[in-house]
C-alpha positions in Angstrom: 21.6 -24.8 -1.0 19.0 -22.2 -0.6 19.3 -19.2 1.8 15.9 -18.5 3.2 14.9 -14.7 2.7 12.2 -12.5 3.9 10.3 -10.4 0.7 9.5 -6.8 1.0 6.7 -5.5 -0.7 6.9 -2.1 -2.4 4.7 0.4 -0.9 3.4 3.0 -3.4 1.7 5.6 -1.5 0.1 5.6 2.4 -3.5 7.1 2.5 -5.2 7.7 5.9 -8.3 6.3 6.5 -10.3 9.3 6.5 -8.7 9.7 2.5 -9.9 5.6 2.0 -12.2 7.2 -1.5 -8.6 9.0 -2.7 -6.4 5.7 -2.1 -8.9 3.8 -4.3 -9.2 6.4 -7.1 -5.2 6.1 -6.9 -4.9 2.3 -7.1 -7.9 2.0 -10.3 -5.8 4.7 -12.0 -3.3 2.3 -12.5 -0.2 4.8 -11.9 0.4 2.8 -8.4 3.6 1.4 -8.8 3.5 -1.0 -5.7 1.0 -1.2 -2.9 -1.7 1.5 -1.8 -1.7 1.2 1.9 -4.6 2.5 3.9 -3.9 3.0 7.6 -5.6 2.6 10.4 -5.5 4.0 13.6 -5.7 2.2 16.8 -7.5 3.1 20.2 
């Protein structure tokens, strides 16, 4: 029997939008370890 579970992703580092040019230069250096999140504000 299987027990249903939820995955997590790992997030690396959180870049504001404004910093969108930083988060990429962060994710093609390759040191990202998990996800490079870029967030967005709403309103």
């Amino acid at each position: 029997m299987t027990t249903a579970r939820r995955l997590r992703p790992v997030i690396d580092r959180v870049f504001a939008f404004d910093d969108a040019p930083a988060a990429y230069r962060h994710h093609a250096s390759g040191e990202a370890f998990g996800k490079v999140v870029i967030a967005v504000k709403r309103g």
